[in-house]
N, C-alpha and C positions, 0 to 999 in steps of 0.2 A: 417517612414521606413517600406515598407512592407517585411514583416517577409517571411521565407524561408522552405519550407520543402524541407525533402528527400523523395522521394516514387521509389521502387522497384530500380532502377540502377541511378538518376539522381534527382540534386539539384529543384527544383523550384519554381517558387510564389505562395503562398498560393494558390490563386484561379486560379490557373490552374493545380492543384493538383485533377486528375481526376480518380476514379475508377468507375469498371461495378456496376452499379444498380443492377444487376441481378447477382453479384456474392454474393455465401452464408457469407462472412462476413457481407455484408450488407443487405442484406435480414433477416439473422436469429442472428448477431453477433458470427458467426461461428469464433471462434478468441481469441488473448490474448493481454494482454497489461505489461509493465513495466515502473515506473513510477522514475525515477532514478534522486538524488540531483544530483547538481552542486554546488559546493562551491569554488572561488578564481580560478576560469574558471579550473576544473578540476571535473571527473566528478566520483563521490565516490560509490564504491563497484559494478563497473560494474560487476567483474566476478559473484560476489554471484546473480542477478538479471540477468543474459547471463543466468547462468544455467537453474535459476527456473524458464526461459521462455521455456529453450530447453526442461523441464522436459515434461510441460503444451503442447506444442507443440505437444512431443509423446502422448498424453493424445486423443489430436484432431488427431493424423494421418497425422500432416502434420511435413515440416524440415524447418529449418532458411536459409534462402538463402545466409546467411552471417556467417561466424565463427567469434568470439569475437575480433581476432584480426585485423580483417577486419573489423569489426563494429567500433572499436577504433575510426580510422583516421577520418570514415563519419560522425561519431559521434563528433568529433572535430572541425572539418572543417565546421560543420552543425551552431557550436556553433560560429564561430568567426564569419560567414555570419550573425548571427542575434544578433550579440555584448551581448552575454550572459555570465557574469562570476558568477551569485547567482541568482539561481531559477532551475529548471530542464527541462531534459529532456524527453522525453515520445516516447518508442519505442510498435510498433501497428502490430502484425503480424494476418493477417487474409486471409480464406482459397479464393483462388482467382475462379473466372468467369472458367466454365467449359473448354472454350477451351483453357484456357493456358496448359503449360506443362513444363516442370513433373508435374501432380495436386499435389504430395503430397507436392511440395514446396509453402512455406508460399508467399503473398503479405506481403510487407515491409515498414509501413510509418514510419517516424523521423521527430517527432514537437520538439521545446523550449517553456517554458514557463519560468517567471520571477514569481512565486507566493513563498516568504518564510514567514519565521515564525521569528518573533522576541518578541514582546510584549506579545505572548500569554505566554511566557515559565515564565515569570514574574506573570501571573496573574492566569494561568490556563486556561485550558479548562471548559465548564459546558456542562455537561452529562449526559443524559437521557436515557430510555430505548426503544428499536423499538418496535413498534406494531407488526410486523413479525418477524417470527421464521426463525431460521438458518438450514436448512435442512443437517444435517450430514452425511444426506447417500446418496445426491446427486452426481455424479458422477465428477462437476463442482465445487463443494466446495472448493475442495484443491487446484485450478487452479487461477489464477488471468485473469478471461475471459472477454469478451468481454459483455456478459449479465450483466448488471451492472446497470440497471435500477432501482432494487428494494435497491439495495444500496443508489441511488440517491435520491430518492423519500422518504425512511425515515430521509437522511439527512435532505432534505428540510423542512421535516414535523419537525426535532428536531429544525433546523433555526425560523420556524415559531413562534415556543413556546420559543426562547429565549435563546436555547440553543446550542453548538457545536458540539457535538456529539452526537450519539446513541449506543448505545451497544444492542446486539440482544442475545436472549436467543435460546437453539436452541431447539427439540422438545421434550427433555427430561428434558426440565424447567434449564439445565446447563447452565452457560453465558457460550458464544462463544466467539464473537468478535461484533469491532466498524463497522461501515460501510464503515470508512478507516482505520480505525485501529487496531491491537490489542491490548487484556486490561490485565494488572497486579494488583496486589495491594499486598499490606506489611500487615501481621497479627503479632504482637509480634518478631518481625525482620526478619520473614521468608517472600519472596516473593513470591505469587504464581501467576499462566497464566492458562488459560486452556491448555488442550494436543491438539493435533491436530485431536483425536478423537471425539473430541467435536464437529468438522466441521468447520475450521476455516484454513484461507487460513497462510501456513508458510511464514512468514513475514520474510524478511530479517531484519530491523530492529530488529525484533522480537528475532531471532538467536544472534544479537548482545549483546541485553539486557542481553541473558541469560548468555555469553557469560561474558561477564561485572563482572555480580555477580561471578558468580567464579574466575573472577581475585582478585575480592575486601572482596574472601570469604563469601558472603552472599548465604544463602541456597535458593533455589529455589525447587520449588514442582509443576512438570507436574500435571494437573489429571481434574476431573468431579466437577464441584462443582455449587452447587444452590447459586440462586439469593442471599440469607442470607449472607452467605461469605463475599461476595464482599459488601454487604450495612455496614456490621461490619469491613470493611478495617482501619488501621492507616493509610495508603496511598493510592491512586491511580495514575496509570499513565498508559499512553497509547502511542503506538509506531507505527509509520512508515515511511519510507524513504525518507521525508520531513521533518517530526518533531524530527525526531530521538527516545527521550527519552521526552516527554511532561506528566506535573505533572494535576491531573485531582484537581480544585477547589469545583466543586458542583457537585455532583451525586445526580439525582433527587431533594429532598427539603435536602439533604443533605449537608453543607457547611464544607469545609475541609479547617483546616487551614495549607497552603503553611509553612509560619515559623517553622512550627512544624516538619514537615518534614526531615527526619534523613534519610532513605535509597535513595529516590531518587538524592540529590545533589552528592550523591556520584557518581550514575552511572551517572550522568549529564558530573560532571569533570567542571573545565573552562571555561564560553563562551560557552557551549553547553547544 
Protein backbone atom coordinates (compact mmCIF):
# COMPACT_ATOMS: atom_id res chain seq x y z
CA UNK A 1 0.00 0.00 0.00
CA UNK A 2 1.64 3.22 -0.76
CA UNK A 3 1.11 5.41 2.19
CA UNK A 4 -0.43 9.13 1.68
CA UNK A 5 0.66 12.47 2.64
CA UNK A 6 -0.98 15.81 3.05
CA UNK A 7 1.30 18.74 1.97
CA UNK A 8 0.08 22.43 1.99
CA UNK A 9 -3.78 22.13 0.28
CA UNK A 10 -3.79 18.35 -1.08
CA UNK A 11 -3.66 14.52 -0.42
CA UNK A 12 -0.69 12.75 -2.18
CA UNK A 13 1.80 9.85 -2.73
CA UNK A 14 4.47 9.83 -0.70
CA UNK A 15 6.99 10.34 -3.59
CA UNK A 16 5.40 12.89 -5.26
CA UNK A 17 5.28 14.94 -2.17
CA UNK A 18 7.51 17.81 -3.50
CA UNK A 19 9.04 20.83 -1.82
CA UNK A 20 11.61 23.94 -2.90
CA UNK A 21 15.18 22.75 -2.17
CA UNK A 22 15.83 26.26 -1.83
CA UNK A 23 13.25 27.11 0.71
CA UNK A 24 14.62 27.91 4.34
CA UNK A 25 12.87 24.81 6.04
CA UNK A 26 15.08 22.81 3.98
CA UNK A 27 18.10 24.53 3.66
CA UNK A 28 18.39 25.47 7.46
CA UNK A 29 15.35 23.40 9.19
CA UNK A 30 13.66 26.74 9.47
CA UNK A 31 10.54 24.97 11.19
CA UNK A 32 8.52 22.79 13.79
CA UNK A 33 7.28 19.59 14.16
CA UNK A 34 4.35 17.83 16.34
CA UNK A 35 4.33 14.50 16.85
CA UNK A 36 0.75 13.44 17.97
CA UNK A 37 -0.66 9.55 19.32
CA UNK A 38 -3.25 7.97 17.64
CA UNK A 39 -5.08 5.35 19.58
CA UNK A 40 -8.47 3.31 18.36
CA UNK A 41 -8.31 5.57 15.07
CA UNK A 42 -8.68 8.79 17.13
CA UNK A 43 -6.15 11.12 17.45
CA UNK A 44 -5.30 12.22 21.33
CA UNK A 45 -4.70 15.84 22.65
CA UNK A 46 -4.74 17.53 19.55
CA UNK A 47 -5.57 20.85 21.06
CA UNK A 48 -2.76 20.75 23.59
CA UNK A 49 0.00 19.98 20.52
CA UNK A 50 -2.30 22.78 17.92
CA UNK A 51 -1.26 25.14 20.54
CA UNK A 52 2.26 24.44 21.45
CA UNK A 53 2.94 24.53 17.62
CA UNK A 54 1.06 27.88 17.21
CA UNK A 55 3.18 29.07 20.28
CA UNK A 56 6.61 27.78 18.43
CA UNK A 57 5.39 29.15 15.07
CA UNK A 58 5.22 32.90 16.80
CA UNK A 59 8.66 32.00 17.88
CA UNK A 60 9.87 31.56 14.05
CA UNK A 61 7.43 34.56 12.66
CA UNK A 62 5.62 32.45 10.76
CA UNK A 63 1.21 31.47 11.00
CA UNK A 64 -0.50 27.95 10.50
CA UNK A 65 -2.19 27.90 7.39
CA UNK A 66 -4.91 25.80 9.10
CA UNK A 67 -6.89 26.44 12.52
CA UNK A 68 -7.24 23.25 14.61
CA UNK A 69 -10.56 22.72 13.52
CA UNK A 70 -9.73 22.72 10.01
CA UNK A 71 -6.81 20.44 10.69
CA UNK A 72 -9.34 17.90 12.38
CA UNK A 73 -10.96 16.57 9.35
CA UNK A 74 -7.33 16.52 7.23
CA UNK A 75 -6.03 15.00 9.79
CA UNK A 76 -8.63 12.20 9.83
CA UNK A 77 -9.23 11.81 6.44
CA UNK A 78 -5.30 11.54 6.16
CA UNK A 79 -5.73 8.72 8.72
CA UNK A 80 -8.33 6.43 6.93
CA UNK A 81 -6.32 6.87 3.37
CA UNK A 82 -3.47 5.13 5.19
CA UNK A 83 -5.61 2.57 7.33
CA UNK A 84 -4.03 3.90 10.53
CA UNK A 85 -5.89 3.26 13.94
CA UNK A 86 -2.61 2.90 16.56
CA UNK A 87 0.56 4.71 15.82
CA UNK A 88 0.68 8.51 15.02
CA UNK A 89 0.51 11.24 13.43
CA UNK A 90 3.26 13.86 12.50
CA UNK A 91 2.40 17.33 11.67
CA UNK A 92 5.71 19.58 9.95
CA UNK A 93 5.26 23.31 9.44
CA UNK A 94 8.10 24.93 7.80
CA UNK A 95 8.99 28.51 6.63
CA UNK A 96 8.35 28.17 2.75
CA UNK A 97 10.49 29.15 -0.66
CA UNK A 98 10.77 32.88 -0.88
CA UNK A 99 8.30 33.62 -3.48
CA UNK A 100 5.27 32.24 -1.93
CA UNK A 101 3.01 34.37 -0.11
CA UNK A 102 1.91 35.63 2.50
CA UNK A 103 5.84 34.48 3.54
CA UNK A 104 4.79 34.68 7.01
CA UNK A 105 2.47 31.63 6.49
CA UNK A 106 3.90 28.21 7.28
CA UNK A 107 4.31 25.14 4.52
CA UNK A 108 2.17 22.34 5.92
CA UNK A 109 3.24 18.44 5.70
CA UNK A 110 0.79 15.64 7.31
CA UNK A 111 2.57 12.02 7.56
CA UNK A 112 1.22 8.63 9.65
CA UNK A 113 3.28 6.57 11.16
CA UNK A 114 2.27 2.94 12.90
CA UNK A 115 5.47 3.04 15.60
CA UNK A 116 3.93 2.17 19.30
CA UNK A 117 4.90 1.18 22.43
CA UNK A 118 3.91 -1.93 24.13
CA UNK A 119 6.49 -4.32 25.75
CA UNK A 120 8.65 -1.48 26.81
CA UNK A 121 6.19 -0.34 29.57
CA UNK A 122 6.70 -3.86 31.01
CA UNK A 123 10.33 -3.96 30.90
CA UNK A 124 11.48 -0.29 31.01
CA UNK A 125 13.48 1.71 29.19
CA UNK A 126 17.58 1.69 29.84
CA UNK A 127 19.01 5.25 30.08
CA UNK A 128 21.94 6.77 29.80
CA UNK A 129 23.46 10.22 29.73
CA UNK A 130 24.24 12.57 26.43
CA UNK A 131 27.52 13.51 25.86
CA UNK A 132 26.04 17.13 24.81
CA UNK A 133 24.76 19.68 26.90
CA UNK A 134 21.30 21.26 26.66
CA UNK A 135 21.83 24.92 25.99
CA UNK A 136 19.00 26.71 28.08
CA UNK A 137 19.41 29.94 26.87
CA UNK A 138 19.03 29.04 23.25
CA UNK A 139 16.33 30.69 21.80
CA UNK A 140 15.01 27.19 20.12
CA UNK A 141 15.01 25.22 23.25
CA UNK A 142 11.53 25.70 24.38
CA UNK A 143 10.22 25.06 20.62
CA UNK A 144 9.93 21.54 19.26
CA UNK A 145 11.96 22.74 15.81
CA UNK A 146 12.97 21.44 13.18
CA UNK A 147 17.01 21.22 14.19
CA UNK A 148 16.70 17.97 15.64
CA UNK A 149 19.82 16.52 14.60
CA UNK A 150 21.80 16.65 17.73
CA UNK A 151 18.82 15.05 19.35
CA UNK A 152 19.24 12.27 16.78
CA UNK A 153 22.64 11.67 16.92
CA UNK A 154 22.82 11.17 20.71
CA UNK A 155 20.01 8.82 20.53
CA UNK A 156 21.83 6.80 18.10
CA UNK A 157 25.04 7.03 20.15
CA UNK A 158 22.75 5.74 23.51
CA UNK A 159 21.31 2.76 20.75
CA UNK A 160 24.87 1.87 20.07
CA UNK A 161 25.85 1.35 23.81
CA UNK A 162 22.64 -0.62 24.37
CA UNK A 163 20.78 1.64 25.55
CA UNK A 164 17.04 3.64 24.92
CA UNK A 165 17.58 6.67 25.89
CA UNK A 166 19.57 9.60 26.72
CA UNK A 167 19.03 12.37 29.21
CA UNK A 168 21.15 15.53 28.61
CA UNK A 169 22.44 17.67 31.33
CA UNK A 170 22.18 21.13 30.45
CA UNK A 171 25.18 23.83 30.91
CA UNK A 172 24.71 24.29 34.52
CA UNK A 173 25.47 20.50 35.17
CA UNK A 174 21.08 20.47 35.89
CA UNK A 175 19.54 17.34 34.06
CA UNK A 176 17.23 18.75 31.54
CA UNK A 177 15.56 16.44 29.31
CA UNK A 178 15.64 13.00 27.08
CA UNK A 179 16.29 13.46 23.61
CA UNK A 180 12.50 12.59 23.29
CA UNK A 181 11.67 12.94 26.21
CA UNK A 182 11.18 14.30 29.42
CA UNK A 183 12.50 12.95 32.69
CA UNK A 184 10.82 12.62 36.30
CA UNK A 185 11.74 10.61 39.16
CA UNK A 186 10.23 9.89 42.82
CA UNK A 187 12.50 10.74 46.05
CA UNK A 188 10.62 9.46 49.36
CA UNK A 189 7.01 9.91 47.38
CA UNK A 190 7.68 13.28 46.17
CA UNK A 191 7.96 13.59 42.32
CA UNK A 192 10.27 15.85 40.88
CA UNK A 193 10.91 17.18 36.75
CA UNK A 194 13.15 19.93 35.92
CA UNK A 195 11.34 23.56 35.45
CA UNK A 196 11.45 24.70 32.00
CA UNK A 197 14.20 26.88 33.10
CA UNK A 198 16.44 24.31 32.78
CA UNK A 199 15.86 24.40 28.96
CA UNK A 200 13.77 21.87 28.13
CA UNK A 201 11.10 21.71 25.64
CA UNK A 202 7.29 21.78 27.49
CA UNK A 203 6.10 18.47 26.87
CA UNK A 204 2.50 17.83 26.51
CA UNK A 205 2.73 14.67 28.02
CA UNK A 206 4.88 16.20 30.25
CA UNK A 207 1.70 18.81 31.59
CA UNK A 208 -0.18 15.56 31.82
CA UNK A 209 1.97 13.90 34.15
CA UNK A 210 2.06 16.76 36.28
CA UNK A 211 -1.41 17.08 35.83
CA UNK A 212 -1.90 13.23 36.99
CA UNK A 213 -0.26 13.90 40.31
CA UNK A 214 -2.39 16.34 41.52
CA UNK A 215 -5.31 14.38 40.79
CA UNK A 216 -3.82 11.34 42.70
CA UNK A 217 -2.45 13.89 45.29
CA UNK A 218 1.29 13.26 44.94
CA UNK A 219 3.44 16.27 45.31
CA UNK A 220 5.52 17.41 42.59
CA UNK A 221 8.52 19.86 42.79
CA UNK A 222 9.40 22.14 39.48
CA UNK A 223 13.05 23.28 39.97
CA UNK A 224 17.17 23.04 39.15
CA UNK A 225 18.67 20.00 40.20
CA UNK A 226 22.25 18.03 39.56
CA UNK A 227 22.93 15.02 38.22
CA UNK A 228 23.04 13.33 42.17
CA UNK A 229 19.32 13.67 42.44
CA UNK A 230 18.08 11.92 39.78
CA UNK A 231 21.08 8.86 40.18
CA UNK A 232 19.50 8.72 44.05
CA UNK A 233 15.75 8.44 42.50
CA UNK A 234 13.19 5.57 44.01
CA UNK A 235 11.82 5.92 40.60
CA UNK A 236 12.25 7.01 37.31
CA UNK A 237 10.12 7.61 34.27
CA UNK A 238 10.08 9.57 31.29
CA UNK A 239 7.27 10.97 29.15
CA UNK A 240 6.15 11.87 25.69
CA UNK A 241 3.32 11.74 23.45
CA UNK A 242 3.84 8.27 22.37
CA UNK A 243 4.83 6.61 25.55
CA UNK A 244 2.71 8.64 27.66
CA UNK A 245 3.98 7.75 31.14
CA UNK A 246 7.18 5.15 30.59
CA UNK A 247 8.94 3.70 33.89
CA UNK A 248 12.88 4.02 33.20
CA UNK A 249 14.62 0.18 34.29
CA UNK A 250 18.42 1.16 34.26
CA UNK A 251 19.97 4.52 34.50
CA UNK A 252 23.52 4.27 33.61
CA UNK A 253 24.94 0.93 35.46
CA UNK A 254 22.00 1.76 37.58
CA UNK A 255 19.37 -1.21 37.65
CA UNK A 256 15.82 -0.23 38.97
CA UNK A 257 13.52 -2.56 40.12
CA UNK A 258 10.00 -2.07 38.14
CA UNK A 259 8.10 -4.15 41.10
CA UNK A 260 9.06 -1.88 43.55
CA UNK A 261 7.60 0.82 42.14
CA UNK A 262 4.74 2.68 43.94
CA UNK A 263 4.12 6.08 42.24
CA UNK A 264 4.42 5.36 38.74
CA UNK A 265 1.47 2.52 38.21
CA UNK A 266 -0.52 4.95 39.67
CA UNK A 267 -0.19 7.69 37.15
CA UNK A 268 0.18 4.76 34.61
CA UNK A 269 -3.78 3.72 35.50
CA UNK A 270 -4.96 0.57 33.39
CA UNK A 271 -3.43 -0.48 30.09
CA UNK A 272 -1.54 2.61 30.02
Amino acid sequence: MTMQVFLNDAYLEEAAALSSPLSPGFMYGYGVFETIRVSDKKVLFLDQHYGRMIRALSVLGMTCPYQENELQPIIEKLMDLNDVSEGFVKVVCSKPAPKKQPQQEADILILTGTKTYKEEYATGLKVCLADARRNEFSKLVGIKSMNYTENILEKEAAVQKGFDEAIFLNTHDQVAEGCVSNVFWVKDGIVYTPSLHCGILEGTARARAIKKCAEFKIPVQEGAYGLEKLLSADEVFVTNALMDIMPVSLLEERHLDLGAYQVVPQLRGNGR
